[in-house]
C-alpha positions as CSV (number, residue, x, y, z in Angstrom):
1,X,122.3,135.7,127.6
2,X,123.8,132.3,128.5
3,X,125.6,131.7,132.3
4,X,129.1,130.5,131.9
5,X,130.7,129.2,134.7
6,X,134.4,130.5,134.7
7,X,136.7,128.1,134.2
8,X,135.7,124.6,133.2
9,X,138.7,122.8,133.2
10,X,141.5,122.3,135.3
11,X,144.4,123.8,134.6
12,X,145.2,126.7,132.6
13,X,145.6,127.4,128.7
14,X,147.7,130.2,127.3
15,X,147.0,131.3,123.5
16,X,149.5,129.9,120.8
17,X,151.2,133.7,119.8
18,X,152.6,133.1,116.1
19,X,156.3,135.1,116.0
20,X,154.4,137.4,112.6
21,X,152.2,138.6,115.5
22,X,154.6,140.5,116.8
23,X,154.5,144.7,116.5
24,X,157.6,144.9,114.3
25,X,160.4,142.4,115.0
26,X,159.0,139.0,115.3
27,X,161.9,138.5,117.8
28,X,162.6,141.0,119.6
29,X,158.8,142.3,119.6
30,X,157.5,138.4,119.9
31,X,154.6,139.0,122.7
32,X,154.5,136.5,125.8
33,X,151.7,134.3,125.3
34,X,148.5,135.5,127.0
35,X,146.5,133.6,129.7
36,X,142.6,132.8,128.3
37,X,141.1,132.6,131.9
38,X,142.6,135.4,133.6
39,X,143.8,138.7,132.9
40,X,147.2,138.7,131.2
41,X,150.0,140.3,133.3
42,X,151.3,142.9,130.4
43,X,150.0,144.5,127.7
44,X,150.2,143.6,123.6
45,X,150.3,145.2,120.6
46,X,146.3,146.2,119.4
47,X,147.6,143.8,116.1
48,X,148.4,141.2,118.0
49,X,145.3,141.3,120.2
50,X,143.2,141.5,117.3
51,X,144.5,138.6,115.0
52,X,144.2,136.5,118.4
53,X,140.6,137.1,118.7
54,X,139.9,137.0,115.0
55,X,141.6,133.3,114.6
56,X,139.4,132.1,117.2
57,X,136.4,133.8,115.2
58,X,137.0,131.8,112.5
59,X,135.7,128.7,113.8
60,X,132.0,130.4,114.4
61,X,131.5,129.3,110.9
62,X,129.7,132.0,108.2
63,X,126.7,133.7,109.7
64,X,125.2,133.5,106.1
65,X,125.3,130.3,105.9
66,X,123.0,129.7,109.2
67,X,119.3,128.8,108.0
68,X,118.8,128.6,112.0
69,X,118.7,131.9,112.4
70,X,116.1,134.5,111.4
71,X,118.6,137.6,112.5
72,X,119.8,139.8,109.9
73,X,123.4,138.7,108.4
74,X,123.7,141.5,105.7
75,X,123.5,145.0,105.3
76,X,124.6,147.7,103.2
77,X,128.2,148.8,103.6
78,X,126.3,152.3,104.1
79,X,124.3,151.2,107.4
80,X,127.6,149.7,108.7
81,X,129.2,152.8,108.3
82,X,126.6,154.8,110.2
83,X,126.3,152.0,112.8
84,X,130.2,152.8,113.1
85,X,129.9,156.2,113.6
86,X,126.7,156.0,116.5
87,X,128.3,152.7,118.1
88,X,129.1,155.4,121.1
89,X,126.7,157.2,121.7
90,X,124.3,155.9,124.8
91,X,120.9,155.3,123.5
92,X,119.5,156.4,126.8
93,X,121.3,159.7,127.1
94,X,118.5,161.4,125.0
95,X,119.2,165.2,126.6
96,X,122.6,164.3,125.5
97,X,122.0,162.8,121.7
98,X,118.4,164.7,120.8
99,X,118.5,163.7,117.3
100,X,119.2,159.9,117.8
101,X,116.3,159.7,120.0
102,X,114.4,162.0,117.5
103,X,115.2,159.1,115.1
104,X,114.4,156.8,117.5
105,X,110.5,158.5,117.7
106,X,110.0,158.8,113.8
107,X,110.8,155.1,113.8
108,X,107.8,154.9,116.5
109,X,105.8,156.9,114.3
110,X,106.4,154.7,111.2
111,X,105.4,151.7,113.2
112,X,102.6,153.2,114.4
113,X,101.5,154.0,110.7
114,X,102.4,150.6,109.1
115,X,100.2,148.9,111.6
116,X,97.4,151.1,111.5
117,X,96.9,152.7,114.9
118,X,93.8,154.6,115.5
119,X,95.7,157.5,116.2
120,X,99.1,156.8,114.8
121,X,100.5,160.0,116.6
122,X,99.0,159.2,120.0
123,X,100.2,155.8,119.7
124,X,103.2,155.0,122.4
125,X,106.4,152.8,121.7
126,X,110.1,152.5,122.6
127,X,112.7,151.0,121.1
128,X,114.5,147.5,123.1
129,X,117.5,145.7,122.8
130,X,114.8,142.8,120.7
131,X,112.0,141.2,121.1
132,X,112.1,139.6,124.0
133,X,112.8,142.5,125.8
134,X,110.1,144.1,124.2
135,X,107.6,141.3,125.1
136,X,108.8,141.5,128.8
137,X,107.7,145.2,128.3
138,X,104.2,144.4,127.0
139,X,103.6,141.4,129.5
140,X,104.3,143.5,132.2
141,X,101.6,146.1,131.0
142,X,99.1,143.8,130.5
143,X,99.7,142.5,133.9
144,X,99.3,146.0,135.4
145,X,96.5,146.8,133.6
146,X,94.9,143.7,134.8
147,X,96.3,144.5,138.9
148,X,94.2,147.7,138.4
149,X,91.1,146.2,137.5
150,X,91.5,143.6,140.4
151,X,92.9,145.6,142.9
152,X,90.4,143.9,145.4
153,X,91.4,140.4,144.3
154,X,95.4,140.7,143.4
155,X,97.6,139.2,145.0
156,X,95.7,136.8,146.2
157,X,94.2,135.9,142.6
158,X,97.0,134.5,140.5
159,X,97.1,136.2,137.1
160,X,97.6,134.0,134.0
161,X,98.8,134.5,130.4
162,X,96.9,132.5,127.5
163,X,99.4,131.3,124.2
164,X,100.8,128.5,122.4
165,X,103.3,125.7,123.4
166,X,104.5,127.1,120.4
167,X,105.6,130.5,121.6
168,X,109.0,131.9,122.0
169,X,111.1,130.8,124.9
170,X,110.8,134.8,126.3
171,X,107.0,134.7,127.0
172,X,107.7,131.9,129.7
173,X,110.3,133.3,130.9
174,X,108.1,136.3,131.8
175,X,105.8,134.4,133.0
176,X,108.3,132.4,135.4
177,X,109.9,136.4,136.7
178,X,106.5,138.5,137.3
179,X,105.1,135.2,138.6
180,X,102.2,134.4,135.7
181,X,100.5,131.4,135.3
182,X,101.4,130.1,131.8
183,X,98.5,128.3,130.0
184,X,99.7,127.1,126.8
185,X,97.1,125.7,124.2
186,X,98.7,122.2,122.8
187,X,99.3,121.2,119.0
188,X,97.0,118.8,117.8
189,X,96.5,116.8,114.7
190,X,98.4,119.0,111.6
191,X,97.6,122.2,113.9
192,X,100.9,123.4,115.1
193,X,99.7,126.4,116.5
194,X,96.8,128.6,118.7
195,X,93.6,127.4,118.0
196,X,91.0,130.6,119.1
197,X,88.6,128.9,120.5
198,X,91.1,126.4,122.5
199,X,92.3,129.9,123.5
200,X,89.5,131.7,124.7
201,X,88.2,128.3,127.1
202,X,91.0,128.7,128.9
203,X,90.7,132.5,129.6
204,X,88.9,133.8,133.0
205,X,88.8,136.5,135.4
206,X,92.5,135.9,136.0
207,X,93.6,136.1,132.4
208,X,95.7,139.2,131.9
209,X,96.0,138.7,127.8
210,X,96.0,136.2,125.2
211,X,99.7,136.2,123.2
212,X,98.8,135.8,119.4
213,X,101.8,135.4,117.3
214,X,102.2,136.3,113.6
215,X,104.9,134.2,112.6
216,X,105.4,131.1,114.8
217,X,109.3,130.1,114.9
218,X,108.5,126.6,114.2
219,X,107.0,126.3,111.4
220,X,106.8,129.9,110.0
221,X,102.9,130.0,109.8
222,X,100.6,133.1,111.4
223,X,98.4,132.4,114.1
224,X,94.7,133.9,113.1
225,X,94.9,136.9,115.1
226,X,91.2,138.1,113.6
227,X,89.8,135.0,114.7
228,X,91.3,134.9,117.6
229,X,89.9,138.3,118.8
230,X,86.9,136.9,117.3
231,X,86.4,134.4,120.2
232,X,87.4,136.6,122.6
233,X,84.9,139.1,121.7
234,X,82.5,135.8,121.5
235,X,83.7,135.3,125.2
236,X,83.1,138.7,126.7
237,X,79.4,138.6,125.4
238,X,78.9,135.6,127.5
239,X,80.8,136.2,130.7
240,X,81.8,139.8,130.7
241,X,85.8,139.2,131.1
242,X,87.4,142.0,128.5
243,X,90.4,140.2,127.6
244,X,92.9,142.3,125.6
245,X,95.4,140.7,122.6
246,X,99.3,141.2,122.2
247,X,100.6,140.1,119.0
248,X,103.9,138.7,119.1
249,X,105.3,140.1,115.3
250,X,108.3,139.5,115.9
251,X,108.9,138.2,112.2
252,X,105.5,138.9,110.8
253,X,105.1,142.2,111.8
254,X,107.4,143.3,109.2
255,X,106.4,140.7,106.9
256,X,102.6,140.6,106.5
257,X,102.0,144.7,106.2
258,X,104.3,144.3,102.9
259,X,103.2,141.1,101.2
260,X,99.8,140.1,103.4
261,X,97.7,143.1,103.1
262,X,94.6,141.7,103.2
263,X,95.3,139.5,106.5
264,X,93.6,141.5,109.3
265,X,96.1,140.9,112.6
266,X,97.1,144.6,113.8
267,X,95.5,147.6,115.7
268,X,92.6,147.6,113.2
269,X,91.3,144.9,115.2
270,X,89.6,146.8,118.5
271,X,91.0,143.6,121.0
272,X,94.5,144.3,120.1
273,X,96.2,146.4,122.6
274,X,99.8,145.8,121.8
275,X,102.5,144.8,119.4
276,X,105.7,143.8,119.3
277,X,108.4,143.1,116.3
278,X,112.1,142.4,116.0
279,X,114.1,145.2,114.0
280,X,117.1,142.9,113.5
281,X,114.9,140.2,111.6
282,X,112.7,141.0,109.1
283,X,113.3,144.7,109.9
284,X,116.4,144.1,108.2
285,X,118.6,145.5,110.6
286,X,121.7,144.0,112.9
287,X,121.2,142.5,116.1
288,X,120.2,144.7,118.7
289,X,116.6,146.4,117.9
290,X,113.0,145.2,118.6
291,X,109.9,147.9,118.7
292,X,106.9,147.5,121.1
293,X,103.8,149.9,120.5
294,X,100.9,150.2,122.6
295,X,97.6,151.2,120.9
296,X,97.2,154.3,122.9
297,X,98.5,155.4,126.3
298,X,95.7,154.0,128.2
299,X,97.3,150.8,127.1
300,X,100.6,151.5,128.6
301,X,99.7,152.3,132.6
302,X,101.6,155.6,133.4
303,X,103.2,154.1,136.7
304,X,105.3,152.0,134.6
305,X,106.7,155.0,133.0
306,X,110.0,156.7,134.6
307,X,111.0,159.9,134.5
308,X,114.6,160.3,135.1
309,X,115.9,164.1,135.3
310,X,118.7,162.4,133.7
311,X,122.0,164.8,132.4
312,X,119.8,167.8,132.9
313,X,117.2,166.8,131.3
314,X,113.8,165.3,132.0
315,X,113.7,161.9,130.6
316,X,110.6,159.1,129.9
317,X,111.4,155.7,129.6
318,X,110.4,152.2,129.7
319,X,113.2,149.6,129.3
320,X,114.4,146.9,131.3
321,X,117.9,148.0,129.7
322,X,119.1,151.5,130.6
323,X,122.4,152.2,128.5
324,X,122.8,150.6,125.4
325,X,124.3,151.8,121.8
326,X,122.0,154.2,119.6
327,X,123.6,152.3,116.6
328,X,120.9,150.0,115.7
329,X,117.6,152.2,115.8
330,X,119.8,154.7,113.6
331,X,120.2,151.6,111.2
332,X,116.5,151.3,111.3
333,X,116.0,154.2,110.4
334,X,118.3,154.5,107.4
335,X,116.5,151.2,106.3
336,X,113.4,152.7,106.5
337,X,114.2,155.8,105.0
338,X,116.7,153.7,102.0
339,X,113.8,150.8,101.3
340,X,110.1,152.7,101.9
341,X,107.2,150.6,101.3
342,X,108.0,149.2,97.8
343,X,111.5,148.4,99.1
344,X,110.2,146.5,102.0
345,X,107.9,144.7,99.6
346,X,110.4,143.6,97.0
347,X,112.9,142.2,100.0
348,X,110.4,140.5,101.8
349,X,108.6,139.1,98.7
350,X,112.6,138.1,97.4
351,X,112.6,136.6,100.3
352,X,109.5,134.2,100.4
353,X,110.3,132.9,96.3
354,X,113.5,131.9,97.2
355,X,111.5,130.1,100.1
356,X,108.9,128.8,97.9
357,X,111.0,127.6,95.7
358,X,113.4,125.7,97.6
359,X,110.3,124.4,99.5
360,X,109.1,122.8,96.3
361,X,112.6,121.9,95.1
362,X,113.2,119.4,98.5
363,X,109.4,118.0,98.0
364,X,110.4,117.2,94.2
365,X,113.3,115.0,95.8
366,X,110.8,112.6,97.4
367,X,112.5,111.8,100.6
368,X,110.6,114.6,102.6
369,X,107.3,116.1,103.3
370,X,106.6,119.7,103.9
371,X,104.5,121.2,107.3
372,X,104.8,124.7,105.9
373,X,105.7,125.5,102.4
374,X,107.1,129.8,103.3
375,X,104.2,131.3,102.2
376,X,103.5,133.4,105.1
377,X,107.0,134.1,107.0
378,X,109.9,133.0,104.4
379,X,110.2,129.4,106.4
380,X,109.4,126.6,105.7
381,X,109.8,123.3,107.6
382,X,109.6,119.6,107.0
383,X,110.2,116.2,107.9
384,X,111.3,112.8,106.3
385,X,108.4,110.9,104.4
386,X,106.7,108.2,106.0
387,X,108.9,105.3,104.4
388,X,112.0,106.8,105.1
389,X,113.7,104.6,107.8
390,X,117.2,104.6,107.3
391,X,118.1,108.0,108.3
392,X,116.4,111.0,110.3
393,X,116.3,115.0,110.3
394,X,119.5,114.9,112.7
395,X,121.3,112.8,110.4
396,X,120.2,115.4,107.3
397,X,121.3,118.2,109.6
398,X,124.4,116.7,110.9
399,X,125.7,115.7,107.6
400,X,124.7,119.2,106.1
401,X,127.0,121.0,108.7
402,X,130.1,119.3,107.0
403,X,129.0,121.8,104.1
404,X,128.7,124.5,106.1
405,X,125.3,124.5,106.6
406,X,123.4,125.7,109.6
407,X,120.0,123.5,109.1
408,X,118.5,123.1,112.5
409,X,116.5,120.0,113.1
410,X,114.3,119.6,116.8
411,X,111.5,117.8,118.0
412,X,108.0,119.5,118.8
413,X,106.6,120.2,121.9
414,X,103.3,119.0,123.4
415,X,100.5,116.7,121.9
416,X,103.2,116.3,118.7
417,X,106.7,115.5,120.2
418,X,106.7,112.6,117.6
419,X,106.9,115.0,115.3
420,X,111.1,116.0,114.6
421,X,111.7,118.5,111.5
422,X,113.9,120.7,110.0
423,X,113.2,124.4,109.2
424,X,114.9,126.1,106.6
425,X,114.6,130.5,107.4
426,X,114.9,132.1,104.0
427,X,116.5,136.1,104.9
428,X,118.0,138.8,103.0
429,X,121.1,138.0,101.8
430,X,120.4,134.5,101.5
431,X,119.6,134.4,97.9
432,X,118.0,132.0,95.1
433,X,121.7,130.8,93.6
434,X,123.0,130.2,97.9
435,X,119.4,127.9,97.8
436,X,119.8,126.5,94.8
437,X,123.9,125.1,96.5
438,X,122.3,124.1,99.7
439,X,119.9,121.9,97.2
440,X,122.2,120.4,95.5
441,X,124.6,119.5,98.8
442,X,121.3,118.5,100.1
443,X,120.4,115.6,96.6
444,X,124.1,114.8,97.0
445,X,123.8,113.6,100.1
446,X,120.5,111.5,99.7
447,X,122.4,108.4,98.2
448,X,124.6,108.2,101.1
449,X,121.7,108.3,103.9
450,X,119.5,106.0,102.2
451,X,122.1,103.5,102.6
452,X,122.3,103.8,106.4
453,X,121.1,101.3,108.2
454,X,119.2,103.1,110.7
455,X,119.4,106.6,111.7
456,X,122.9,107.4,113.5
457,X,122.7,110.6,115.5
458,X,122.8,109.0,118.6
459,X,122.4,111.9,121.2
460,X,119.9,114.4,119.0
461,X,120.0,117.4,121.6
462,X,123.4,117.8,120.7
463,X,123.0,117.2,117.4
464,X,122.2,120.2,115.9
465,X,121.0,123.7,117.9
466,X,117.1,125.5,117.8
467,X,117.1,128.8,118.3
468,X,114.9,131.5,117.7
């Protein structure tokens, strides 16, 4: 999560207390106004507390409304109330709560299943606070697998990783804590992804694992994860080095199994040694659950696993968070159990029309052109037509948050940072009639921008936010 700093400004601030916040008497019971940078001296009323924090809440904008985002903004009333009723129990204590953390291993199992495991019940898997908790877990197995196989060489050899500049801001982040070598494979051209055989000639005898993502957060489009495994097989033949695969699902690993069948990308494919996904995006679940499954315990090395005779019981686990609340993976497992397989198939493929068809609607206005259309994740992004000059995609996305909307617009990374887009993530909740406003905000705003005279987003870091 972000660093803050304490207090920024010099000086103090106390909250603005309106007198109706008071318990009863909005005289007698008026509470003193409360410090924000320090703890208040007395207590207040729980009402008063809470319609503080909920005014300031109100200027976070609505969550629905943020086509930046590809977490989960809507669930059943149902979920909420189970998430309610499991918000305090410790995910960790398993001796403790033996039937969350049997939920927890069916959701394992299911996983294991959907993406076709060998051996779906000697498959291994935890549940993590997200993804990129869960690709922290899987980077460091592939680097202890590797340390094993080089125990003459390590540390003096300096292992490396193998991926995208378009991958997730966690994989380098793992690489820069457990001291990786990050070798990213650039965009080129209209590729704005991993190219396998770019890939594979920059793998050697240091290379712990190639990261293959099914779902890049830029554009939406899968990385060939068959072809990819492909090269590398390719690559052993010649020089021996046995280089295993993690795919990065965490959007299409939820995605694909329900509308892309026939795309080959999981543990049917030998290479592949792990996978990750995110159970608050496309697994349709609140923030705070991602899944990472091994193929098999020889994927996983043991000594990574702890035991912890924890509240008298004997406890595996393998987390880089120890307590944290069982409510999500009992949400992902009610949404497994309330949607099945034909569930997941009609959300997802809900999803992708209203994608497709808000893809097609902003081409049909003639002021943009499309990288990605939302036929693989539901996202699609896209940038302004070549003779477009009077306005950019941070004026588009500036002017679009006066409505409301969350459009994000950002500049690519390496060979194509003269590429800037927008990208439009089409979830759950967010249905055809909400894309079909954002359209129309979207043509009533053209008129207006085409009579700029230049683009007029002066500082575009600031002028809209990527996140993925």
């Amino acid at each position: 999560m972000p660093l803050n700093d304490g207090i920024r400004r010099a000086g103090e601030r106390r909250l603005s207390v309106n007198p109706f916040y008071g318990a009863a008497n909005p005289l007698g019971d008026m509470a003193e106004a409360p410090p924000t940078h320090r703890l208040p001296d007395q207590p207040v009323a729980p009402a008063t507390a809470h319609q503080l924090v909920r005014d300031e809440l109100m200027l976070d904008g609505n969550a629905r409304l943020n086509l930046a985002t590809f977490v989960t903004t809507w669930m059943e009333p149902e979920a909420g109330l189970l998430m309610a009723e499991c918000r305090d129990k410790n995910m960790i204590d398993k001796d403790e709560y033996p039937r969350t953390a049997e939920l927890e291993r069916r959701c394992v199992a299911m996983l294991a299943d959907l993406w076709h495991a060998p051996d779906p019940a000697a498959a291994v898997g935890c549940s993590t606070t997200g993804s990129s908790e869960a690709c922290m877990l899987a980077g460091m197995a592939l680097k202890r697998r590797w340390t094993r196989r080089n125990t003459d060489r390590y540390p003096a050899a300096r292992p490396n990783l193998v991926m995208g500049v378009n991958v997730q801001v966690c994989w380098e982040k793992f690489c820069n804590f457990w001291e990786v070598e990050a070798r990213l494979v650039p965009m080129e051209g209209e590729r704005f992804h991993l190219d396998p055989q770019a890939a594979a000639e920059l793998c050697d005898e240091n290379t712990i694992g190639v990261v293959g993502i099914l779902g890049s957060t830029f554009d939406g489009s899968y990385e060939p994860i068959a072809e990819l495994c492909a090269a590398l097989d390719a690559l052993q033949e010649r020089t021996g080095f046995d280089i295993p695969v993690h795919v990065d699902g965490a959007s299409g690993a939820m995605v694909a199994p329900f509308l892309d069948e026939d795309v080959v990308w999981d543990f049917r494919l030998p290479r592949v040694a792990s996978i990750n996904t995110s159970g608050h995006k496309y697994g349709l679940v609140y923030p705070g659950v991602g899944w990472a499954l091994w193929r098999d315990a020889e994927a996983l090395p043991e000594e990574l696993v702890f035991r912890v005779n924890y509240l008298g019981g004997d406890m595996p686990t393998f987390a880089l968070n120890f307590s944290r609340p069982g409510a999500q993976v009992v949400a992902q497992y009610y949404t497994f159990l309330r949607l099945g397989r034909d569930g997941y198939r009609a959300v997802q493929q809900a999803a992708r029309d209203v994608a497709t068809g808000m893809a097609a609607r902003i081409e049909a206005l003639g002021d943009f052109r499309l990288l990605t259309r939302g036929d693989e994740l539901p996202v699609f992004a896209f940038t302004t037509a070549p003779d477009v000059t009077s306005y950019d995609v941070f004026d588009v996305s500036r002017r679009l948050r006066e409505s409301g909307w969350l459009v994000p617009a950002y500049t690519f990374p390496p060979h194509r940072e003269d590429l800037s887009v927008l990208r439009v993530v089409c979830r759950n909740g967010f249905s055809a009639d909400l894309a079909e406003l954002l359209t129309q905000d979207l043509e009533r705003l053209l008129p207006e921008l085409r009579r700029q005279p230049r683009p007029l987003t002066r500082d575009k870091g600031a002028a809209t936010g990527f996140h993925h």
